[in-house]
C-alpha positions in Angstrom: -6.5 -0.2 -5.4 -7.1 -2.3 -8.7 -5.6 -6.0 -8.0 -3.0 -7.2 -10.2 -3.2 -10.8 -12.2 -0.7 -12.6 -14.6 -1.9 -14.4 -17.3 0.5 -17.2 -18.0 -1.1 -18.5 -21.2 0.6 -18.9 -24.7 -2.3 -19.5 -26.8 -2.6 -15.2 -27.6 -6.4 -15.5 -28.3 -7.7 -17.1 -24.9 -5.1 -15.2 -23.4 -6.0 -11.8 -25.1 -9.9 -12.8 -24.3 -9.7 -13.4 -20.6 -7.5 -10.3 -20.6 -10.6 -8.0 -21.7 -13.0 -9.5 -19.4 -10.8 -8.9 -16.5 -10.1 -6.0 -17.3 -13.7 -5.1 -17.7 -13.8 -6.3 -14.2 -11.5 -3.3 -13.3 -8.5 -5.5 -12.8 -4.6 -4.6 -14.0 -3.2 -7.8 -16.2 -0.4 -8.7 -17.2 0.6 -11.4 -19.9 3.4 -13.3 -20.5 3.6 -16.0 -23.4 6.2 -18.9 -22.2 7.7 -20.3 -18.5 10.8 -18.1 -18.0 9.7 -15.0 -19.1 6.7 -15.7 -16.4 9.2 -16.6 -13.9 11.2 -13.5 -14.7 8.2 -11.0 -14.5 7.1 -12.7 -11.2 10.1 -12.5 -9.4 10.1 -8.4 -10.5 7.0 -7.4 -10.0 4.3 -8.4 -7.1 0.3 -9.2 -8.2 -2.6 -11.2 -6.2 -3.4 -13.8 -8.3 -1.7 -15.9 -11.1 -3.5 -17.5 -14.0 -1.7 -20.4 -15.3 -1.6 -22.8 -18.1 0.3 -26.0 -17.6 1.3 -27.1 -21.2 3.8 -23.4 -21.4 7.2 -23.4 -23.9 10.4 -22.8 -22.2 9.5 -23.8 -18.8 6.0 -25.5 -17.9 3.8 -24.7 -15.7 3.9 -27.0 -13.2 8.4 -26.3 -12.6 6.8 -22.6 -12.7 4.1 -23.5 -10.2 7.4 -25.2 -8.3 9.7 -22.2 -8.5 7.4 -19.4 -7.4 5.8 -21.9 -4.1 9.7 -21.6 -2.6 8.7 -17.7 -2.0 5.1 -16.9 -2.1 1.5 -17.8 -1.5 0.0 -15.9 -4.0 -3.2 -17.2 -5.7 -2.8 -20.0 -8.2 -5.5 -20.8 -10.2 -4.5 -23.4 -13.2 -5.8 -23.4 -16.8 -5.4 -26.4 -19.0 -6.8 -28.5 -21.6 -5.2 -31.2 -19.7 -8.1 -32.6 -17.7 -6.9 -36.1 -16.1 -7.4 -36.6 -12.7 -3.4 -37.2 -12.2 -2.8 -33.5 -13.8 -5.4 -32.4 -11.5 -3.9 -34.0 -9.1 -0.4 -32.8 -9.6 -1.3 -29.6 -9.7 -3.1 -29.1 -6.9 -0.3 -31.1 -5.1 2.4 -28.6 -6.0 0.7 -25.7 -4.7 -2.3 -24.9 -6.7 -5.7 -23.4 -5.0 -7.9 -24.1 -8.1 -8.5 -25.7 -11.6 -10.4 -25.1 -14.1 -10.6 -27.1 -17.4 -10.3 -25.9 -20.9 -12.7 -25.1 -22.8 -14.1 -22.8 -20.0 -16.5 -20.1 -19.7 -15.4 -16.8 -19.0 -17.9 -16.0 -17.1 -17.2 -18.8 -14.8 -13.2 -18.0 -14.7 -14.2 -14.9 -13.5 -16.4 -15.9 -10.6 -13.1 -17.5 -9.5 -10.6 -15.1 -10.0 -12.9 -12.6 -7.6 -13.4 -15.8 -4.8 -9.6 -16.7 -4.7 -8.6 -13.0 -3.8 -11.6 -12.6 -1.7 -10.6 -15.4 -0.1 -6.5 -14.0 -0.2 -7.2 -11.1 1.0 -9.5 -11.8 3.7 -6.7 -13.0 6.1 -5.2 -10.4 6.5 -4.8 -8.7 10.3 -8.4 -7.2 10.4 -10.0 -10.7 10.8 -13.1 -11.0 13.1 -12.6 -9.6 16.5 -14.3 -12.7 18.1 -10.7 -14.8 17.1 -7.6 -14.3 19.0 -5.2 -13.8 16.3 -3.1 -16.8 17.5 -4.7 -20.2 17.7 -3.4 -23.4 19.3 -4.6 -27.0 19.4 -1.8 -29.6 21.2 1.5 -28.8 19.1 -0.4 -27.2 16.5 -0.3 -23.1 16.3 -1.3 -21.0 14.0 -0.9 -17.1 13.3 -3.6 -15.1 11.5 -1.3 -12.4 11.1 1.5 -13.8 10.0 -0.3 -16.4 7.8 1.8 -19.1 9.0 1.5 -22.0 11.1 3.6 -24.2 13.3 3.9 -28.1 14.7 6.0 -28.8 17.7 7.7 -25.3 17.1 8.8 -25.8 13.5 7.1 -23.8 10.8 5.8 -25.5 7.8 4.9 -23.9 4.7 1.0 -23.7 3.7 -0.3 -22.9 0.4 -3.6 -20.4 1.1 -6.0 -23.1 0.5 -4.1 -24.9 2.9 -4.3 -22.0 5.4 -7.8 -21.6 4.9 -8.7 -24.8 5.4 -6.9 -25.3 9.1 -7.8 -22.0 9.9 -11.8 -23.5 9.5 -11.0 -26.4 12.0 -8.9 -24.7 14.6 -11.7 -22.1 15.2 -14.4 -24.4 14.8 -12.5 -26.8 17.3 -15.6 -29.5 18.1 -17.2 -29.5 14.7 -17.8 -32.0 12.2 -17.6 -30.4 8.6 -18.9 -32.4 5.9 -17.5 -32.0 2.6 -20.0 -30.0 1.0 -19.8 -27.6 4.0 -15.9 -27.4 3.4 -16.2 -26.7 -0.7 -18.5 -24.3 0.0 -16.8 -22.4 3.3 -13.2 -23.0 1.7 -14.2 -22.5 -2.2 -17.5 -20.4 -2.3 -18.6 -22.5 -4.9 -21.6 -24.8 -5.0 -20.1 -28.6 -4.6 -20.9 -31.2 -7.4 -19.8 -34.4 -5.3 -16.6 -34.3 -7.2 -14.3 -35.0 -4.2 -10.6 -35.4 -5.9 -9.8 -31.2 -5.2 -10.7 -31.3 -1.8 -9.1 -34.8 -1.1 -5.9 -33.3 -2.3 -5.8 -30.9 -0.4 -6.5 -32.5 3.1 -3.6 -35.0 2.2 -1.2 -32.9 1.3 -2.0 -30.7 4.5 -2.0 -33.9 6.5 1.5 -34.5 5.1 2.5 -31.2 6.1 1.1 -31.6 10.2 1.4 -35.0 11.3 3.7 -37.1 12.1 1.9 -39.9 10.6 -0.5 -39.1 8.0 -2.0 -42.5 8.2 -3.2 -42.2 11.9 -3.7 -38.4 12.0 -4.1 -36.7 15.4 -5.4 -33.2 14.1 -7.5 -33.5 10.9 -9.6 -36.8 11.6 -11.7 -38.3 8.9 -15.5 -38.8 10.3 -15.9 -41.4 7.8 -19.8 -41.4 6.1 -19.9 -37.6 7.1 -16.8 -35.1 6.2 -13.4 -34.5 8.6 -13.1 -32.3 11.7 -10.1 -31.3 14.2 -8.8 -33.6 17.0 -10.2 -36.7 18.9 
């Protein structure tokens, strides 16, 4: 079955180019030109992975990014000439699993369209037999199946990268990941020593699971090395 992807973008050319290489890439897309009418289409019609530019008409991406994280976990990857480290930042803070800065090659946008579904669609119920589909650490649990997680019995909300990564401690219990490892095992991308995404994305899960993200009890920082689970 051929995936589905919106293209939030309202610059017609870039979005009329990436539109032909995906579909090259035997994907179905779908295009819509400001926020609402995105919001509107998305809340209509499912797909596995959302393309988005940030500087959008009518509502921008980052209240669109907003609105569609109250309901789904869908794929986010954001496009923008915006390139601070605060946007960045932002974006990945709101729910975001990747970035990618305009200009940007195709070929490149591509790559990461393919590793964001694998990486979707990957835990789903047939995970590796070796894994019991529910795992636990102290108050911690999460479900494979279910992709969702809870902390003293209450269930908190994960965006997939989020999922991914406390999935890759909880059945790795007594390992030290370094960060590298992590970009690579989380992402599938080689790692530049560009820390900001990845730093994101620990604190905002830390946020999520403990009580004081300051003095975390489940994802410790090993510091010289990377982070791992637990004492």
């Amino acid at each position: 079955m051929q995936k589905k992807i919106l293209i939030v973008e309202d610059d017609k050319e870039i979005s009329e180019l990436v539109t032909s290489h995906l579909e090259q890439e035997n994907f179905t897309v779908f295009t819509a030109f400001d926020g609402e009418k995105a919001l509107q289409f998305f809340e209509n019609k499912p797909v596995d992975l959302v393309l988005l530019d940030l500087m959008l008409p009518k509502l921008n991406g980052m209240d669109f990014l907003k609105r569609i994280r109250e309901t789904s976990f869908v794929p986010v990857l954001i496009i923008s000439a915006k390139e601070s480290d605060v946007d960045k930042t932002l974006g990945l803070g709101f729910g975001a699993d990747d970035y990618i800065s305009k200009p940007f090659s195709v070929m490149e946008l591509t790559a990461r369209v393919h590793a964001a579904i694998r990486r979707a669609t990957q835990y789903l119920p047939e995970v590796a037999d070796s894994y019991s589909n529910i795992i636990q650490f102290k108050a911690l649990t999460l479900d494979l199946d279910t992709f969702s997680a809870q902390v003293n019995g209450k269930s908190i909300q994960l965006t997939s990268k989020e999922f991914h990564i406390l999935k890759l401690f909880m059945q790795n219990q007594s390992r030290v990941f370094t960060k590298e490892q992590m970009y690579q095992l989380i992402w599938e991308d080689d790692y530049y020593g560009n820390e900001n995404v990845l730093n994101v994305h620990i604190r905002r899960l830390r946020e999520k699971i403990e009580g004081d993200p300051s003095n975390p009890l489940y994802i410790r920082t090993i510091w010289g090395i990377g982070y791992k689970l637990g004492e």
